[in-house]
C-alpha positions as CSV (number, residue, x, y, z in Angstrom):
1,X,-9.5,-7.0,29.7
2,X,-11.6,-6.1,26.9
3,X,-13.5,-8.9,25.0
4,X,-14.0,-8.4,21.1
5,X,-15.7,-10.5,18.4
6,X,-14.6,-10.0,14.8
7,X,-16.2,-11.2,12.2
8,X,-15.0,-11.2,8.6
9,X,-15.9,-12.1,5.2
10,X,-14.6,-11.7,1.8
11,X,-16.1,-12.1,-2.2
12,X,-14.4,-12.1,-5.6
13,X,-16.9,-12.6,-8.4
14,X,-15.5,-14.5,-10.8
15,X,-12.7,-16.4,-8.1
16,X,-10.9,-14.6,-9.6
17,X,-12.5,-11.7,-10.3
18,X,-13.3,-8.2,-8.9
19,X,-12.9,-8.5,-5.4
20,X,-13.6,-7.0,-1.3
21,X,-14.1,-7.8,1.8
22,X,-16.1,-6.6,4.8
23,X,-15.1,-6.3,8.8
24,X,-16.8,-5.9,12.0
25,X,-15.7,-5.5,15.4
26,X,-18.6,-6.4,18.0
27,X,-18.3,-5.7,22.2
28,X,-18.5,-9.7,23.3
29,X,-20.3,-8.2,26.2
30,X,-23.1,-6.2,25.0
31,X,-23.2,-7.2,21.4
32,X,-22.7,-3.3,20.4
33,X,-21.1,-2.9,16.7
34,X,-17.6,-0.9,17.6
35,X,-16.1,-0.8,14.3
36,X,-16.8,-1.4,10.4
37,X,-13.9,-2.4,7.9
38,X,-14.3,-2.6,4.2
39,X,-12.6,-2.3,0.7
40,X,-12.7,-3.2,-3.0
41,X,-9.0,-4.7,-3.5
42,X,-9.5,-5.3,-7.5
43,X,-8.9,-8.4,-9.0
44,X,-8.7,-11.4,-6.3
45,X,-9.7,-14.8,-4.9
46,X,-12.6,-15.8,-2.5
47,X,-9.5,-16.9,-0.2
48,X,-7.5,-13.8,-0.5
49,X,-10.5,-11.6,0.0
50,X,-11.4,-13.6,3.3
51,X,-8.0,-13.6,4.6
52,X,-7.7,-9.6,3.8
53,X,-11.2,-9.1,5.6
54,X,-9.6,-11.2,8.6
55,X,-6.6,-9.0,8.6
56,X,-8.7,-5.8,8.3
57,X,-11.1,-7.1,11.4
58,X,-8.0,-7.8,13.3
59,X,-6.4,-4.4,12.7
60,X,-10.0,-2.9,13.8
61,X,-10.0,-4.4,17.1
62,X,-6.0,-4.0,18.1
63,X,-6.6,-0.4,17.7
64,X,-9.3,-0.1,19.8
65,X,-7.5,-2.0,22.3
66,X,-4.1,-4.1,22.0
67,X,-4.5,-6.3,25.0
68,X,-8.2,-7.5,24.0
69,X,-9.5,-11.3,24.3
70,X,-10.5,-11.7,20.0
71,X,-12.7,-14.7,19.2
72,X,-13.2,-14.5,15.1
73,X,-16.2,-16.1,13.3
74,X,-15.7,-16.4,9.8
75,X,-18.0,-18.6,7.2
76,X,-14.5,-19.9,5.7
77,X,-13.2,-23.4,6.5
78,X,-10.2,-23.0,5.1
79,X,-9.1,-19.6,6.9
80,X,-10.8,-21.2,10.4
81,X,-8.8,-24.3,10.1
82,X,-5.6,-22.8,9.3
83,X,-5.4,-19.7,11.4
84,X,-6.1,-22.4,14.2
85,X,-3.4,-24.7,12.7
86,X,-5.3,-27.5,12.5
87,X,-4.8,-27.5,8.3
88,X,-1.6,-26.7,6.6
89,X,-1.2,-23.9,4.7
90,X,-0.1,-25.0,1.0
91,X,-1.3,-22.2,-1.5
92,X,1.8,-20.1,-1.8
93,X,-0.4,-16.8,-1.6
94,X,-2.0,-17.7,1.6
95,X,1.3,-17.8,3.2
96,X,2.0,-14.1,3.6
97,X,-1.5,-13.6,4.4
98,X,-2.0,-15.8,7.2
99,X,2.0,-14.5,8.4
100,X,0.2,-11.4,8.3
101,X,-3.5,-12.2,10.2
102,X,-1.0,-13.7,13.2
103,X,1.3,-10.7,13.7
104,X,-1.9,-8.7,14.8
105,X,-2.3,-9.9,18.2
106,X,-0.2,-12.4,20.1
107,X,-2.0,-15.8,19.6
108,X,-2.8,-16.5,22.8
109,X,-5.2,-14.0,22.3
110,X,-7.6,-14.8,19.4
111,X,-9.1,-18.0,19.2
112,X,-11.4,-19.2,15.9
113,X,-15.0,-20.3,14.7
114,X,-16.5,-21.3,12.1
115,X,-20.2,-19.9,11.3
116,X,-22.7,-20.5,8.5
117,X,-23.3,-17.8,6.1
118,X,-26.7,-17.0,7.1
119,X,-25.0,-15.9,10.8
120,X,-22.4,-14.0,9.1
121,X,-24.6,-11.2,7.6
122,X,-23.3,-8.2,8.5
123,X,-19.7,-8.7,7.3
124,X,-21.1,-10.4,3.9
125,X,-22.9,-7.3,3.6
126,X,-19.9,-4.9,4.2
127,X,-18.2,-7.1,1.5
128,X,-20.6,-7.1,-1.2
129,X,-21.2,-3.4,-0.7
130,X,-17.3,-3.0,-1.0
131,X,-17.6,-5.4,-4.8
132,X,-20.8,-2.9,-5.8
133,X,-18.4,0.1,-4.7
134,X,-15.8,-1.2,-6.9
135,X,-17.7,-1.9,-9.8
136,X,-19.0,1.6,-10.1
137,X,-15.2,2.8,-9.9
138,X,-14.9,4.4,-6.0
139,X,-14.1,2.6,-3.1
140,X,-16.7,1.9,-0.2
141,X,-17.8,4.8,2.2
142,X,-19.1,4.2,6.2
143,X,-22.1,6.4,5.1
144,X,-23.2,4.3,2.4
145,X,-23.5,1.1,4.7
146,X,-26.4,-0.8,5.2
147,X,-25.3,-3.4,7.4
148,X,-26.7,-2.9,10.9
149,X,-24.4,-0.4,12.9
150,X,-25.3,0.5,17.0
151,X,-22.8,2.3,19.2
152,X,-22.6,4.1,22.5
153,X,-22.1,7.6,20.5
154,X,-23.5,8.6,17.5
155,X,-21.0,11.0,17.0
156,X,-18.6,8.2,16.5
157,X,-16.6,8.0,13.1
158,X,-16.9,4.5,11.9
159,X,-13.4,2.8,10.7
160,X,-12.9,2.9,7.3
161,X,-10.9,0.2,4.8
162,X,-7.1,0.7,5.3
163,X,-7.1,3.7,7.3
164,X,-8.3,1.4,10.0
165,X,-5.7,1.8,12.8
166,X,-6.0,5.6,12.9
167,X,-9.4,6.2,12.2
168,X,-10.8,3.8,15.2
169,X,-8.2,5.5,17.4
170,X,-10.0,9.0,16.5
171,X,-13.0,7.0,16.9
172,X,-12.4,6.3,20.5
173,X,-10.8,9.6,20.9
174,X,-13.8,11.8,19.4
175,X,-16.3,9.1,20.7
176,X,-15.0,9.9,24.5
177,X,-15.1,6.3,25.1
178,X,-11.9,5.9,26.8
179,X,-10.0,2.8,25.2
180,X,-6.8,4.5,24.8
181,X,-5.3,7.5,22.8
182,X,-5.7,9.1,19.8
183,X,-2.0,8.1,18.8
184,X,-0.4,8.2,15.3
185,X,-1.1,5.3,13.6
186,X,19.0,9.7,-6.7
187,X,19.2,8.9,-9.0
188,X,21.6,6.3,-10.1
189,X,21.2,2.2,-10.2
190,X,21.8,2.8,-6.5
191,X,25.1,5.0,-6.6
192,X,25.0,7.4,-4.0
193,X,22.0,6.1,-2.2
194,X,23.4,6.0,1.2
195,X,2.3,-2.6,10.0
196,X,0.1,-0.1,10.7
197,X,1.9,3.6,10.2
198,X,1.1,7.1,11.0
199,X,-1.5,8.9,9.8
200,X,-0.4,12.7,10.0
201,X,-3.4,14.7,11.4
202,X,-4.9,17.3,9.7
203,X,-4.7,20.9,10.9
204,X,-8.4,21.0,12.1
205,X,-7.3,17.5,14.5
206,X,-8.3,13.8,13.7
207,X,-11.8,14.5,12.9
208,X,-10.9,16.5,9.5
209,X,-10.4,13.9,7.4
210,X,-10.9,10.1,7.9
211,X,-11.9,9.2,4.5
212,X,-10.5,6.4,2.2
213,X,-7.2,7.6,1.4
214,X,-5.8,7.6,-2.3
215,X,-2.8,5.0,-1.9
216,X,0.2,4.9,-4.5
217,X,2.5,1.7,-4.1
218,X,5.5,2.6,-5.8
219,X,7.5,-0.1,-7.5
220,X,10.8,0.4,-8.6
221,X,11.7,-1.8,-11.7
222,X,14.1,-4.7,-11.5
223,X,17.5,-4.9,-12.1
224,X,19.1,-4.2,-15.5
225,X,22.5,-4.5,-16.7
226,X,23.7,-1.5,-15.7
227,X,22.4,-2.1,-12.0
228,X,24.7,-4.7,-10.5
229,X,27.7,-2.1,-11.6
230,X,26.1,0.9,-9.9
231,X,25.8,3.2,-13.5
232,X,23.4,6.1,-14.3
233,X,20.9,5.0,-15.7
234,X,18.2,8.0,-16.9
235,X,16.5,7.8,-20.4
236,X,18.1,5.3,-21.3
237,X,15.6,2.5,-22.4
238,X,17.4,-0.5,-20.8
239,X,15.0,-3.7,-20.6
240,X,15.4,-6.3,-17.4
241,X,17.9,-8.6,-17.3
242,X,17.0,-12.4,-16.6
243,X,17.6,-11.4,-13.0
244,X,15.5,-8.3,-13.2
245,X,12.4,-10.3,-15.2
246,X,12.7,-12.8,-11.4
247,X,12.6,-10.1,-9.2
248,X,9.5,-8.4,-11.4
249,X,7.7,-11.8,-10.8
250,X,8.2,-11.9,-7.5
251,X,6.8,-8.5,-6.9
252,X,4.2,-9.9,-9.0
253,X,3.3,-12.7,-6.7
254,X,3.1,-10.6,-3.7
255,X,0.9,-7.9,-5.1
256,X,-1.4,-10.6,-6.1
257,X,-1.5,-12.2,-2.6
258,X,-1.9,-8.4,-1.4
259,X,-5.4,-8.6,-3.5
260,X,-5.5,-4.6,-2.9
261,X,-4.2,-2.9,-6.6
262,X,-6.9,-1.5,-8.5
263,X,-4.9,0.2,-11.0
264,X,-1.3,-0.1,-12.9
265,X,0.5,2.9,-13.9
266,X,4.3,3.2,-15.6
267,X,6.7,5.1,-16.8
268,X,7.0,4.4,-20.7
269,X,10.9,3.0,-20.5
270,X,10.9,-0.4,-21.3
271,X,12.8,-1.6,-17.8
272,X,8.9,-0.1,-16.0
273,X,6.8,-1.8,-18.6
274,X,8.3,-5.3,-18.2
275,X,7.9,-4.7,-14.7
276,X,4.2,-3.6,-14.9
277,X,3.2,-6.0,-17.4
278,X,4.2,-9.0,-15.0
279,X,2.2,-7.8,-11.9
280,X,-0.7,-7.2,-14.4
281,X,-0.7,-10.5,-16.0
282,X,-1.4,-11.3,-12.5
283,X,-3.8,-9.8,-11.8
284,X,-5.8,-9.3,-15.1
285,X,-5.7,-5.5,-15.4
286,X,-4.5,-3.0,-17.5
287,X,-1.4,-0.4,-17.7
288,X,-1.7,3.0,-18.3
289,X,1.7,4.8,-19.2
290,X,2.8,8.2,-17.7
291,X,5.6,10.1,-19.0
292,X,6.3,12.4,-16.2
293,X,6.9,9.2,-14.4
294,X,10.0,8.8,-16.3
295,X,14.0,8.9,-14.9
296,X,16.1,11.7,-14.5
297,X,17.8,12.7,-17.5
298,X,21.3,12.2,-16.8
299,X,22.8,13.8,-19.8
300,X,26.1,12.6,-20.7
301,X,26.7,11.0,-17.6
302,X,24.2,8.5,-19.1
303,X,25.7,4.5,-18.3
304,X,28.6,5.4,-16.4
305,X,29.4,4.8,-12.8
306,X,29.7,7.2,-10.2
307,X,34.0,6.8,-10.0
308,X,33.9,7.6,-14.1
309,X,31.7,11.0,-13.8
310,X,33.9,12.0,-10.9
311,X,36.7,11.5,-12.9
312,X,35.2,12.7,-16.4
313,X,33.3,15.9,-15.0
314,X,34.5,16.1,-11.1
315,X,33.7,20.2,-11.1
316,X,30.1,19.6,-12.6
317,X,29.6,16.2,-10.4
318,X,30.6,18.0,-7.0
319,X,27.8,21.1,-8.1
320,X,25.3,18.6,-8.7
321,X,25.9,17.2,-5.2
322,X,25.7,20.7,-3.7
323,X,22.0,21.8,-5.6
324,X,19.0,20.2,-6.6
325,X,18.8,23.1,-8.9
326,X,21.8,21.6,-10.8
327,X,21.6,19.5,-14.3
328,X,24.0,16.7,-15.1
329,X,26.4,17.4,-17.7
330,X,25.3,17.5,-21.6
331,X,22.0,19.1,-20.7
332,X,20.6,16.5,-18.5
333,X,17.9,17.2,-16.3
334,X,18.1,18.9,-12.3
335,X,16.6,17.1,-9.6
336,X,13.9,20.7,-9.0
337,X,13.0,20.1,-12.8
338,X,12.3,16.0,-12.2
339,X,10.6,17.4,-8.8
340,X,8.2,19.7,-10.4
341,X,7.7,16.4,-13.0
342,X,6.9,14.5,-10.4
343,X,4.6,16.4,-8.8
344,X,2.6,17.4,-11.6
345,X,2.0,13.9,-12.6
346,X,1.1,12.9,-9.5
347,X,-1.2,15.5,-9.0
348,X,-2.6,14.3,-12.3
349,X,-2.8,10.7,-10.8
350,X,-4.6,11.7,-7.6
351,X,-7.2,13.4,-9.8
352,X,-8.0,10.2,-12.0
353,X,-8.0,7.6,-9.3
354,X,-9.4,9.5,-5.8
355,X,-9.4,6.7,-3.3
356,X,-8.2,4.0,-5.1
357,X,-4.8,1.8,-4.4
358,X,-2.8,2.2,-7.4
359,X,0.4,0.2,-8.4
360,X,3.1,2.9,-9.7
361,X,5.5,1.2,-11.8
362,X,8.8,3.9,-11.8
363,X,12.5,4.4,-11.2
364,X,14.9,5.6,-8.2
365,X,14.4,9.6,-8.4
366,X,11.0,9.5,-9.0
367,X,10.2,7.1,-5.9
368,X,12.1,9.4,-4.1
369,X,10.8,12.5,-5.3
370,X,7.0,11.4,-4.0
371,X,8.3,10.3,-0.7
372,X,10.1,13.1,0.0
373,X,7.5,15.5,-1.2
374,X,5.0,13.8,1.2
375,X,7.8,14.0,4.1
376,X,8.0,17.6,3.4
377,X,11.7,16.9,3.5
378,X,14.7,19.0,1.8
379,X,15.6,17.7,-1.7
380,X,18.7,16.9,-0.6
381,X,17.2,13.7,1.6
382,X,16.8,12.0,-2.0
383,X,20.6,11.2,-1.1
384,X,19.8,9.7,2.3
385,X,17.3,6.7,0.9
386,X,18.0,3.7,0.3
387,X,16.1,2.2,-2.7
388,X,16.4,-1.7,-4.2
389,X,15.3,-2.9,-7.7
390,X,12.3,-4.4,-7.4
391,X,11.6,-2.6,-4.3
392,X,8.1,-1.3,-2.8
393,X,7.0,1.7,-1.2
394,X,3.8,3.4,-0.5
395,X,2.4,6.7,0.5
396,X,-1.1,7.3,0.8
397,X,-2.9,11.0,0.3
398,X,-5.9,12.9,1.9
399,X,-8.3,14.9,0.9
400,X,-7.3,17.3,3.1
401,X,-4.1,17.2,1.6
402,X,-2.3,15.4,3.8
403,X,0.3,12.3,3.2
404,X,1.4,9.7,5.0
405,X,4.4,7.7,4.5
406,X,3.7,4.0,5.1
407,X,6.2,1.9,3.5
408,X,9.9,2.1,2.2
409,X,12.2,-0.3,-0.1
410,X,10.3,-3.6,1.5
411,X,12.2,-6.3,-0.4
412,X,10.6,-8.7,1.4
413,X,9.3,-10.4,-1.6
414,X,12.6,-10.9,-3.1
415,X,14.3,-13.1,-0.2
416,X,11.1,-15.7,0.1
């Protein structure tokens, strides 16, 4: 049975204050460095940046090798004393964080220490590297480390922020060192919507592109009026309703416990700015508004529920349904036009913020529209998601132009 030590560190400078963390998996046995893990995650805490370097270090080792023996060493009291329950967990934001550190590996298997600083070097290296990379607007790069790195191979790719699951299993792969294979890490208010993910390889195989991927996480807006009663709702400029302004707080309080959005983007209706403006109040940054990110136009069918535009325009209702290529009545807008939208913007988006994590703040087609587009599936599938207010997603881009898919309509923030 293999035999890692992780150790992990985090920094925010200003607590809170632009924050990142550092990881590093080390062979118990002969002291080799296997794997690096580090990332600028914006504004954060000193605790959420240790607990998110924890997590990172974790993920590093289980994909290099599921069943290992873990023993952690972390300069952090609080984490080491909680992750070995010996303190309770109080702060609301540590919560999901610590949830998170324990789902890595059974807990039998990782056991705790606490170090001084000066023995935690190379991880408070990795972290402060990841603040400098931050500061200067890019996220950290595994050729830009300092921090003291040995392996077996030289050829090995080192692991790389939150690509970590995939990239150290194409490090093992590429490296030859045997532990384990390469393996894969519409538009209504709802009417007729019926842990570590895959990383889809590149065409030239898993050494093409293992760089810091460009991460949206899309959040759809709360709940308006019109959402409880299932009505289009397009260009309208509905705000949130008191339930709506809940659920936008607690998608608030999660992305700040995340500690990993570096920008806020929205579409300009007011429902997506409320939305924004609470998870930035959170966590002290900015939003920048983007009108392709806007809803469908629904034309005329505008506010009315799925049974009333069935009833009202049944002929035009049942074309719509057959072709993406068809508008809503009243010269609305077709689900190709909001697709080629979509994709401009996010094109646009990909070139302003390369290999950053940013929060998009949008609506139900629009979500959709990205996800499919990085599925490569038919537009029709826009019918087959399922997509709650106040819901996150995320899909992540390449720059070899790939996507992966790595969450979809987690509401797990809403039931806490």
């Amino acid at each position: 049975m293999p035999r890692f030590v992780v150790e992990a560190d985090g920094g925010s400078r200003g607590n809170p204050g632009p924050a990142g963390y550092g990881a590093v998996v080390i062979d118990a046995a002969g002291g080799e460095t296997l794997a690096e893990a580090a990332e600028y995650i914006g504004v954060a805490t000193n605790n959420v940046a240790e607990y998110k370097g924890l997590i990172a270090g974790l993920k590093a080792a289980y994909a290099l090798a599921p069943d290992a023996d873990v023993h952690v060493r972390m300069d952090s009291k609080l984490v080491v004393e909680q992750m070995s329950g010996r303190w309770k967990i109080k702060h609301p934001d540590m919560k999901p964080l610590a949830a998170q550190a324990a789902r890595v590996f059974p807990a039998a298997q990782v056991t705790y220490e606490w170090i001084p600083r000066e023995k935690n070097k190379h991880a408070d290296r990795l972290a402060n590297e990841a603040m400098d990379a931050g500061k200067q607007g890019r996220q950290w790069e595994p050729s830009r480390s300092t921090a003291e790195f040995t392996t077996r191979d030289d050829t090995a790719a080192r692991v790389v922020g939150d690509a970590t699951a995939g990239a150290a299993k194409a490090r093992a792969a590429l490296s030859g060192g045997g532990r384990g294979d390469a393996g894969l890490l519409p538009g209504t208010e709802n009417a007729g919507e019926s842990g570590p993910t895959a990383e889809k390889p590149a065409s030239q195989g898993w050494g093409a592109d293992l760089g810091t991927p460009t991460t949206f996480v899309l959040l759809r807006h709360g709940e308006t009026a019109l959402t409880p009663e299932k009505r289009f709702s397009g260009s309208g400029d509905h705000e949130l309703s008191p339930a709506g302004l809940r659920q936008a707080e607690a998608a608030a309080a999660s992305l700040a416990a995340r500690g990993t959005i570096q920008e806020i983007v929205s579409s300009p209706l007011k429902r997506c700015r409320q939305t924004a403006e609470a998870v930035a109040a959170r966590l002290g940054l900015d939003v920048r508004i983007e009108d392709g990110l806007r809803e469908t136009d629904f034309g005329a069918w505008e506010g009315l529920t799925f049974g009333e535009v069935q009833e009202r325009y049944g002929d035009d209702l049942t074309a719509w349904l057959a072709s993406a290529k068809v508008a809503p009545t009243g010269g609305g807008e077709s689900f190709a036009t909001v697709a080629r939208r979509v994709a401009a913007t996010r094109d646009t988006m990909l070139t302003q913020s390369g290999g950053r994590t940013v929060l998009v703040v949008t609506h139900v087609t629009p979500i959709k529209t990205l996800v499919r587009l990085a599925l490569g599936a038919p537009p029709e599938s826009v019918f087959r998601m399922e997509l709650s207010a106040a819901s996150l997603s995320a899909v992540a881009y390449y720059a070899d132009g790939n996507a992966s898919l790595r969450l979809l309509n987690d509401t797990s923030h809403l039931r806490a």
